[in-house]
LUMLOTI-202911 format. One record per residue (C-alpha): x, y, z. Coordinates in steps of 0.2 Angstrom, whole numbers, padded with zeros to 4 digits, always signed. Layout:
REM residues N
XYZ...
END
This chain:
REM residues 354
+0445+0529+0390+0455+0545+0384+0470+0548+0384+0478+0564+0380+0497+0562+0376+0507+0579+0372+0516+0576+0354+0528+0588+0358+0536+0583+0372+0550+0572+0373+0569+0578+0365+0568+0570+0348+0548+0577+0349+0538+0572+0338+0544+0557+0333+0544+0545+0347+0529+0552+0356+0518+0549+0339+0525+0531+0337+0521+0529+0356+0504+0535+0354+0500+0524+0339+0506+0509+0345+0497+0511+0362+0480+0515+0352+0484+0499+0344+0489+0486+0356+0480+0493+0371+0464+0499+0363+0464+0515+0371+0457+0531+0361+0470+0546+0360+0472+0563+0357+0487+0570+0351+0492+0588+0356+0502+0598+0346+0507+0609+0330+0492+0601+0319+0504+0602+0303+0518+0593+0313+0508+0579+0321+0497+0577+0306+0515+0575+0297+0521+0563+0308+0506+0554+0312+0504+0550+0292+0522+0539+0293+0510+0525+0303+0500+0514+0298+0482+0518+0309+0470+0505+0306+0462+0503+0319+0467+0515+0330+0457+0528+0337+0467+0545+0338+0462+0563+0335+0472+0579+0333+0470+0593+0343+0478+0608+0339+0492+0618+0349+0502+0628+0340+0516+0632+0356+0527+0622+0363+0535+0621+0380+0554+0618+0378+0563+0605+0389+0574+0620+0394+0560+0629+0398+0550+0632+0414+0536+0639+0425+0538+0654+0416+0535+0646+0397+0516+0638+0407+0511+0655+0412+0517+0664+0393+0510+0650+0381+0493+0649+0384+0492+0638+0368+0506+0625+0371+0499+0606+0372+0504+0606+0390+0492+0617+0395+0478+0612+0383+0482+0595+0387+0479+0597+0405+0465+0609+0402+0453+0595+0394+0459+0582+0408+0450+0597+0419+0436+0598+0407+0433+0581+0408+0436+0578+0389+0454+0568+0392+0453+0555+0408+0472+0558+0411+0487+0567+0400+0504+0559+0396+0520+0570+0396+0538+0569+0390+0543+0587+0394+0549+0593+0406+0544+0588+0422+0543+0605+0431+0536+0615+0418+0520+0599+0417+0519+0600+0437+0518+0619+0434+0504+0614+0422+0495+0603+0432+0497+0615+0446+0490+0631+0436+0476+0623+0426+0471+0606+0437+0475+0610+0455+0481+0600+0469+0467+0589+0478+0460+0594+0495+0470+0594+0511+0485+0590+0497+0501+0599+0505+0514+0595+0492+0508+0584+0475+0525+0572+0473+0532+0562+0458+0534+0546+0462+0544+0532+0450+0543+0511+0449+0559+0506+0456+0564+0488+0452+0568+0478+0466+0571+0458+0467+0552+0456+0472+0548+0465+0456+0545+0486+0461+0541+0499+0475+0537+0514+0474+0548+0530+0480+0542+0547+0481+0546+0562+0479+0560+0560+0464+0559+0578+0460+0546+0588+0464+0548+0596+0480+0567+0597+0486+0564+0603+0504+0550+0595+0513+0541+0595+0531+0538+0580+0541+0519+0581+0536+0522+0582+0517+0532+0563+0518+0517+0558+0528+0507+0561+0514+0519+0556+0500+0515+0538+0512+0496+0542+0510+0498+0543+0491+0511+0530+0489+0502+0516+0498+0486+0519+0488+0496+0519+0471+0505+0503+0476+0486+0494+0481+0477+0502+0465+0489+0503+0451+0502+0488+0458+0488+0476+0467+0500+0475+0483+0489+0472+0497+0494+0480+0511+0511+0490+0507+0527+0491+0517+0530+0510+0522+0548+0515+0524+0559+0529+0525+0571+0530+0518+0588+0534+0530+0606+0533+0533+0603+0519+0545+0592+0506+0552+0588+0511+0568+0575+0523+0574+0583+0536+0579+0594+0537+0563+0593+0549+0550+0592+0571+0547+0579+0580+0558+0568+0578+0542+0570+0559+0545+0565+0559+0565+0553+0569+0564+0541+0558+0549+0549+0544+0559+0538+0548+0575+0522+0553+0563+0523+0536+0553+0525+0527+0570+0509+0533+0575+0499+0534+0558+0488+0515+0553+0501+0514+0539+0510+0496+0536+0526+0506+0544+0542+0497+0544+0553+0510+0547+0571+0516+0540+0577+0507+0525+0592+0513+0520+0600+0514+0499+0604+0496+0499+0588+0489+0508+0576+0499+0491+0582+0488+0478+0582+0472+0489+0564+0475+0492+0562+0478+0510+0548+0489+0509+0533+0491+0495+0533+0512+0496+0550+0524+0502+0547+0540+0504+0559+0554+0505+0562+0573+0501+0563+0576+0481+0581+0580+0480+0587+0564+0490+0573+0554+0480+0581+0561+0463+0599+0556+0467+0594+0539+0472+0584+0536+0455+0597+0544+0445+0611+0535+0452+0603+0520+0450+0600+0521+0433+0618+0528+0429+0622+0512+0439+0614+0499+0428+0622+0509+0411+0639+0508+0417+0641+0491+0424+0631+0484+0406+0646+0494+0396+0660+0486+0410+0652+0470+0408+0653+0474+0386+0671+0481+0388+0678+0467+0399+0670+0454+0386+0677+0463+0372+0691+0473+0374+0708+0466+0371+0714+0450+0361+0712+0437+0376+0693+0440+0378+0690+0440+0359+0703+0425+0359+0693+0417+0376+0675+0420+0367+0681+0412+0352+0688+0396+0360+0669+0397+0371+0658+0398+0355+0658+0379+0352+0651+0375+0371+0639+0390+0370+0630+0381+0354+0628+0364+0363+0619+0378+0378+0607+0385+0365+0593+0373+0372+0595+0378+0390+0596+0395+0384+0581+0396+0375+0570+0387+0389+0577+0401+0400+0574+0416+0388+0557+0421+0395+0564+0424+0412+0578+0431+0404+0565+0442+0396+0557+0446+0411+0572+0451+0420+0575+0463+0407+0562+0471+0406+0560+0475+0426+0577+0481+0424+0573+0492+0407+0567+0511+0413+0555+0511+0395+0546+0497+0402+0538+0510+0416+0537+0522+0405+0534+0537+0415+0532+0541+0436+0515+0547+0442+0513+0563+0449+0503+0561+0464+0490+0574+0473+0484+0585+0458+0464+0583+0452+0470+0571+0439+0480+0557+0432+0497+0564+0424+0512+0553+0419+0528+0562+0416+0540+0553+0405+0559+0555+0403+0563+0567+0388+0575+0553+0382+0560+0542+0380+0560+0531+0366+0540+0525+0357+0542+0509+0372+0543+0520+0383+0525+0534+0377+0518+0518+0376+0520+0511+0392+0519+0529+0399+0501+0528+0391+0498+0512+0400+0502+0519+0417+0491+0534+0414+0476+0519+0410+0480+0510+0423+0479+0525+0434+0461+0530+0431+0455+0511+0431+0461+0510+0447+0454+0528+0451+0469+0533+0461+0464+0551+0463+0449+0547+0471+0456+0534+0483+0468+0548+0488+0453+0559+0491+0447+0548+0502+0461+0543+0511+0464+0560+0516+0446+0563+0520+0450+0548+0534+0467+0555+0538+0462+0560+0556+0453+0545+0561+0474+0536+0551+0483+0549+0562+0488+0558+0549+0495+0578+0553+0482+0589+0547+0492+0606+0541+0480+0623+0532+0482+0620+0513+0490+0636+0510+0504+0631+0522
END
């Protein structure tokens, strides 16, 4: 397997992406190819120890900039974005990791791979943790205003995501709501309400922002700008209780003075502490963004993981092992053919173009 990881995409490019990329050739076993400024990567890549890794260097002299959009894919013919998705179409890459930004590599994958047939909208779908351990929730950002037939099919391409790449058998489908009840929600809402009802997806109806983290459902999907806030909110969500929880233990003299007068106790717990680590670690790690590495984007003729610009070499490392995970399971062609049954799944059938 190939993977093709763009050097030059996350905001402290090349640094993380290259460490990422060699530590995924090492521990996963997986063949990659570096895209970017042959100088700069070759620079980069020399800090590493590679023995035993597998990774080439393809040059791409331009760079698309995080500021930068559609516009920057269309100009820069020669940026590792567009290569990068170029071989995936040539069949010399089997799927393409990115960092950058994540309109400017759906512009890419648009312009250079294509969206599958009978694909209205491709989406961008992230690994939400939940206390069952994830779901899926699509679209996070790619489409902000959507029909009731494109939600049908972010459900269509969720489901097969959460069997192939997860291995949950038989998916919950929510929507997700202000409420509960059907009949709840925006027109938007109703509408894919009605569709769902009478599609053979495992439909459970609304869910609404507390039910996603609790679980209640395997797949939510909703519009791209709803989607976004939900993600975002939760992830600012997690950093500021973590720094409350740090300031509240540290800040002032009667919780430095109380964790002093505790530190005897908490020796005589090391025992119970260290038998509970590895759940510990687990939890964290369900709970740690890098540890996803990067959200699917769903619908195009390829696999393509787009990281978070902020990502660290966990985090192109785990992106990578998404994107390997995503052609073993062969999720483009599962999505193929569960669009090729969406009549007989009552699926909306809608011209392409639309």
């Amino acid at each position: 397997m190939k993977i093709a990881v763009d050097a030059m995409g996350s905001d402290h490019a090349p640094i993380p992406d290259v460490a990422g990329a060699v530590q995924a050739a090492k521990e996963l076993g997986v063949e990659i190819i570096l895209l970017g400024p042959q100088d700069v990567v070759q620079t980069e890549l020399a800090k590493h120890d590679c023995t035993g890794a597998r990774i080439t260097v393809v040059h791409a002299p331009e760079v698309v900039k995080m500021e930068e959009h559609t516009i920057a894919v269309k100009s820069k013919k020669d940026s590792s974005m567009v290569i990068g998705m170029q071989m995936v179409r040539r069949g010399e890459a089997d799927a393409f990791v990115s960092a950058g930004n994540s309109g400017a590599v759906m512009a890419a994958a648009l312009f250079h791979l294509g969206r599958l047939k009978g694909v209205l909208r491709p989406a961008i779908s992230a690994l939400y943790p939940t206390v069952q351990g994830r779901c899926v929730v699509l679209d996070v950002g790619a489409n902000t205003d959507c029909k009731p037939e494109y939600l049908v099919q972010f459900a269509l391409m969720g489901r097969v995501y959460a069997e192939r790449a997860l291995g949950i058998a038989q998916p919950r489908i929510g929507i997700l709501s202000n409420g509960e009840e059907e009949g709840k929600g925006s027109i938007l809402v109703r509408e894919t309400y009605e569709l769902l009802k009478r599609s053979d997806h495992n439909f459970v109806g609304n869910v609404e922002g507390k039910d996603v983290p609790l679980g209640l459902a395997d797949v939510v999907v909703t519009d791209g700008f709803t989607g976004n806030v939900l993600v975002k909110l939760s992830e600012g969500l997690v950093m500021a209780i973590a720094r409350m929880i740090k300031r509240a233990l540290t800040g002032g003299w009667r919780a430095k003075l109380a964790l002093a007068l505790m530190l005897p106790g908490a020796i005589l717990l090391l025992p119970g502490i260290a038998l509970l680590w590895p759940s510990i670690k687990r939890l964290i790690a369900r709970l740690d963004p890098d540890e996803t590495g990067g959200a699917p984007l769903l619908g195009v003729r390829g696999p393509v993981i787009i990281g978070h610009g902020r990502s660290n070499a966990v985090a192109i490392r785990n992106a990578i092992r998404a994107a390997m995970r995503a052609v073993e399971g062969d999720i483009v062609g599962a999505i193929c053919d569960g669009l090729a049954e969406a009549t007989t799944a009552g699926l909306p059938q809608m011209d392409e173009t639309a």
